[in-house]
C-alpha positions in Angstrom: 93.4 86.0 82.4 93.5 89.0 84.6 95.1 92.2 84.0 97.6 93.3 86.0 99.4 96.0 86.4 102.1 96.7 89.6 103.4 100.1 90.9 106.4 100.2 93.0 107.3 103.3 95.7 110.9 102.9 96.2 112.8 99.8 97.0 111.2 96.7 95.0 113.9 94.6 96.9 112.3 95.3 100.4 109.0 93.4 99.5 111.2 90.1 100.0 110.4 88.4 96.9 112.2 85.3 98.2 110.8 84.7 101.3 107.7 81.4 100.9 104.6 81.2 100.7 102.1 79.6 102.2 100.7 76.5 100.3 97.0 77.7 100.3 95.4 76.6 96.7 91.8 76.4 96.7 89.2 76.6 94.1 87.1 79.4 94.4 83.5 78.6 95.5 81.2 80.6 92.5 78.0 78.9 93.5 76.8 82.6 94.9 74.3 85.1 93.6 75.0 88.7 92.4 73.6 91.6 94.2 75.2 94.3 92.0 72.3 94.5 89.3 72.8 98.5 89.5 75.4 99.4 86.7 75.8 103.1 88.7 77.3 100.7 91.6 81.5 101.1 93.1 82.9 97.9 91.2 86.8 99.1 92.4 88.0 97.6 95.7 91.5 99.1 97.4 92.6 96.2 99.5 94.7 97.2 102.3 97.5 93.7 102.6 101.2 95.5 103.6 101.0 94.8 107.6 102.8 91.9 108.8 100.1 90.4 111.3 102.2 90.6 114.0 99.7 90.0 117.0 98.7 87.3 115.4 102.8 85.2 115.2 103.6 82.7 114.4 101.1 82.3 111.8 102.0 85.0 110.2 105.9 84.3 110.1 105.4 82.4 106.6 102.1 84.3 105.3 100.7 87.3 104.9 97.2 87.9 107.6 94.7 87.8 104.8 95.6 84.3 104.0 94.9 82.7 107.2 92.0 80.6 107.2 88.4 81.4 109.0 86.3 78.2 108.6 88.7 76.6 106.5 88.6 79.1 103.9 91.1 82.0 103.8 89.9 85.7 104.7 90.8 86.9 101.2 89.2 84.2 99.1 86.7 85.1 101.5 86.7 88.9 100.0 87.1 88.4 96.7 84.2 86.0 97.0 82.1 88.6 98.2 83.2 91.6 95.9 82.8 89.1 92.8 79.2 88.5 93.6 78.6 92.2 94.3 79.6 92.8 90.7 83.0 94.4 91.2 85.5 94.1 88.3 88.4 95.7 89.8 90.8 95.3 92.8 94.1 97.8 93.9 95.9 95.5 96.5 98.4 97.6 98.7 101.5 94.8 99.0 103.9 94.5 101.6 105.2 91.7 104.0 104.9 88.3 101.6 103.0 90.2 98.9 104.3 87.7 96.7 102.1 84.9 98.3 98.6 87.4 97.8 100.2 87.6 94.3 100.2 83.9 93.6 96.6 83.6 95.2 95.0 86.4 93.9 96.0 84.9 90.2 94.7 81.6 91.2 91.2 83.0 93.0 91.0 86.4 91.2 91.8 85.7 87.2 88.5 87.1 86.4 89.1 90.4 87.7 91.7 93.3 87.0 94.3 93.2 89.3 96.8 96.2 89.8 99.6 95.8 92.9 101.1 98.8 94.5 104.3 97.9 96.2 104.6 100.0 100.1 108.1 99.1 100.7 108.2 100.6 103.9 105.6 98.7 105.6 107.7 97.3 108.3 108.2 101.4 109.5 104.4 102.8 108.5 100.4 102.9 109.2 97.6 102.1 107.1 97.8 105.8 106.0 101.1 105.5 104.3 99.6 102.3 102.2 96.6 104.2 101.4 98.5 107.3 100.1 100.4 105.4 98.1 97.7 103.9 96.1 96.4 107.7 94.7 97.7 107.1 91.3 95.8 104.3 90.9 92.4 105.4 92.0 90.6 107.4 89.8 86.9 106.4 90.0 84.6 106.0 93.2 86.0 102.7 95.2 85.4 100.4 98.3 88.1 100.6 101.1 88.4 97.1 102.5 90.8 96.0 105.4 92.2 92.7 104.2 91.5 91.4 107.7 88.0 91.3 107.6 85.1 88.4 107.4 81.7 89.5 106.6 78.7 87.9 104.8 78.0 89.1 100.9 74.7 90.3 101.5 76.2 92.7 104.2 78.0 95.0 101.3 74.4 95.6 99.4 74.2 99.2 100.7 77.6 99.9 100.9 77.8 100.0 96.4 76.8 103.8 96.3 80.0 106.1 97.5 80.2 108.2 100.7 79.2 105.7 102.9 80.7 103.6 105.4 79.8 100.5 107.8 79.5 100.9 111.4 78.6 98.4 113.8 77.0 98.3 117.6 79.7 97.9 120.2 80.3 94.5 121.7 83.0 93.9 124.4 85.6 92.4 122.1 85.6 95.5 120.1 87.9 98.4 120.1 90.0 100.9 118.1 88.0 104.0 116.3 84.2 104.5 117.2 81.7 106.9 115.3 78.8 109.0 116.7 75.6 109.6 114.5 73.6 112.6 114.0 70.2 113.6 112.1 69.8 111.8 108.4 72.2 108.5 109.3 75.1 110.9 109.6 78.2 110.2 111.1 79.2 113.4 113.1 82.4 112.5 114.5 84.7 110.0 115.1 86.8 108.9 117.9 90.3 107.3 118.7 91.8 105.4 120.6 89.3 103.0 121.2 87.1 105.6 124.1 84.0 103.7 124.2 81.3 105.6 125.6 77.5 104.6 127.1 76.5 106.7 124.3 73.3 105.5 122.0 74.9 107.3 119.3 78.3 106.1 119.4 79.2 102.7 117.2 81.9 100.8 115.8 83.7 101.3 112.6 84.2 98.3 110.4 87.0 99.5 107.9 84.9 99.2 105.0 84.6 102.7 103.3 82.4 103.7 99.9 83.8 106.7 98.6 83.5 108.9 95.6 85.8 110.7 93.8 85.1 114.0 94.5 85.7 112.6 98.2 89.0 110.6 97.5 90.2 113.9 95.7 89.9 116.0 99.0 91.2 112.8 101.1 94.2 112.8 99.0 95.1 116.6 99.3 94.8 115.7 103.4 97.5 112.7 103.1 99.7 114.4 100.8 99.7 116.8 104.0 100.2 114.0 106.8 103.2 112.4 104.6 104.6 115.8 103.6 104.7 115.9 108.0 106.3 112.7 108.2 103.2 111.4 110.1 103.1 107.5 108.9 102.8 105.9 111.8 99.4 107.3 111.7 95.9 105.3 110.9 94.3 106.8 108.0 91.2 107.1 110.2 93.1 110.3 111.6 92.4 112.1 108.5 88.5 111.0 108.3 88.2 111.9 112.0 89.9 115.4 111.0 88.0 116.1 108.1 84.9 114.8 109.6 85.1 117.6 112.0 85.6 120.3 109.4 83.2 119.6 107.3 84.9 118.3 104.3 84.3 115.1 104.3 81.0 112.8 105.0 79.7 109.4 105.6 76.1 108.1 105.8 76.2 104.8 108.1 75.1 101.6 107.1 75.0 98.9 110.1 76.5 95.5 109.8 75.1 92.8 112.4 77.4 92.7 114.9 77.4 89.1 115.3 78.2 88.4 111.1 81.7 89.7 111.0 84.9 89.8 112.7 88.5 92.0 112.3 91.7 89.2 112.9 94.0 91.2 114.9 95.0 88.2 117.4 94.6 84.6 118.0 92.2 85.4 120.2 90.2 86.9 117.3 90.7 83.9 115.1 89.3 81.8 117.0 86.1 84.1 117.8 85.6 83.8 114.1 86.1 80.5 113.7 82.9 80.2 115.9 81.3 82.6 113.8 81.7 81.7 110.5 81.5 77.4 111.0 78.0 77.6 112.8 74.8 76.8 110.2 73.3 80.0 110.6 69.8 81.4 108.1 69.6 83.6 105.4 66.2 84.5 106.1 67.0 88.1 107.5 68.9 89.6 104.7 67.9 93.1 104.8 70.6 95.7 105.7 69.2 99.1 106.1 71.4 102.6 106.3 70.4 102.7 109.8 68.2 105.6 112.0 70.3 106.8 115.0 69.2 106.9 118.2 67.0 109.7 119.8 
């Protein structure tokens, strides 16, 4: 049985407890390897699962985004797979529209593992950076920020177990939203919003996926208290990286994901880019992910 443990900010009654779920019960497919033979290696994931999905309606109406289906299997069975075989014990789920449902599958996918729910009950009104503020009294060790909206391969979180780092990716023309720029020693110097893509060799796309250590989380934390003490929570968390990025105090090496081996679910659109992606044989020959060497 897995442990769980729930934390509520405000209004439990928001969450909508009533509303259904969607009838998604699937047996978790353990016939992978483990990677995570390093005991010194991040085993806490902080899932990111308030956000309705709205670009993505109606298929979002009766269930949460990270339970629609890539391939046939959904994108967080696709997750848990992946953090299971990288040795990770732990997940922090941020809840929100039909947490309930990710409740339900997460104790039919993820009894292995200990579980502990936070509760944004505001998630119809905030950003990304109001879920992850909320979720500092339950992090207290080095963890993996994961976007429950991703699909990736296991093999592509091998150098992403040691904290401070983060995955970047080379542009391609369906991708926007917040780019990075890389300096000497696979650095990332500086990041950019609002999806201003440059004809820059340095410049590359963030994937939301995030190793940090404590001694980093602790600084990130003082920086949110900040933006929620502002009121600013329609912002993206990526605000705060980009600002304390610039500063100084905070730092990421890069480690680059192929660019054709995952995919964000935003839209339809995406979905069915994905679909394509992930339903194709493909080889597990090249398997070797390397914190990459910027550009001269």
């Amino acid at each position: 049985m897995s442990k769980i443990k729930m934390t509520i900010a405000g209004d439990e009654n928001r969450l909508g407890v009533s509303e259904p779920c969607y009838p998604i019960l699937r047996k978790v497919n353990d016939d992978h390897s483990s990677y995570a033979a390093n005991t010194n290696n991040v085993t806490t994931a902080l899932l990111l699962a308030a956000g309705t999905g709205s670009r993505l309606q109606p298929l979002t109406l009766d269930a949460p985004k990270c339970l629609t289906e890539v391939g046939g299997i959904p994108i967080l069975e696709r997750l848990v797979n992946n953090l299971r075989a990288q040795g990770f014990k732990r997940l922090v789920v941020v809840l929100g529209h039909l947490g309930n449902c990710i409740q339900e599958f997460l104790q039919q996918h993820a009894s292995d593992m200990q579980i502990d729910y936070v509760i944004n009950p505001d998630y119809r009104t905030t950003n990304n950076i109001y879920s992850l503020w909320l979720a500092r009294q339950q992090i207290r060790e080095p963890f993996l920020l994961v976007e429950s909206d991703l699909v990736f391969e296991t093999w592509m979180l091998d150098d992403m177990l040691q904290p401070d780092r983060m995955a970047i990716s080379r542009i391609l023309p369906w991708m926007n939203g917040t780019t990075v720029e890389l300096g000497l020693q696979q650095r990332v110097t500086a990041f950019r919003m609002g999806g201003d893509n440059y004809d820059d060799a340095r410049q590359y796309k963030t994937v939301n996926l995030y190793s940090i250590s404590l001694h980093s989380w602790n600084k990130i934390e003082q920086r949110l208290s900040r933006y929620v003490s502002e009121g600013r929570l329609g912002e993206y968390y990526e605000a705060v990286f980009t600002e304390m990025v610039a500063d100084g105090t905070l730092s990421f090496d890069a480690v680059l994901f192929d660019a054709h081996r995952w995919y964000e679910i935003d839209t339809r659109a995406d979905l069915r880019a994905a679909e394509h992606l992930f339903v194709r044989p493909r080889s597990i020959a090249s398997r070797s992910l390397m914190v990459i060497e910027p550009a001269a």
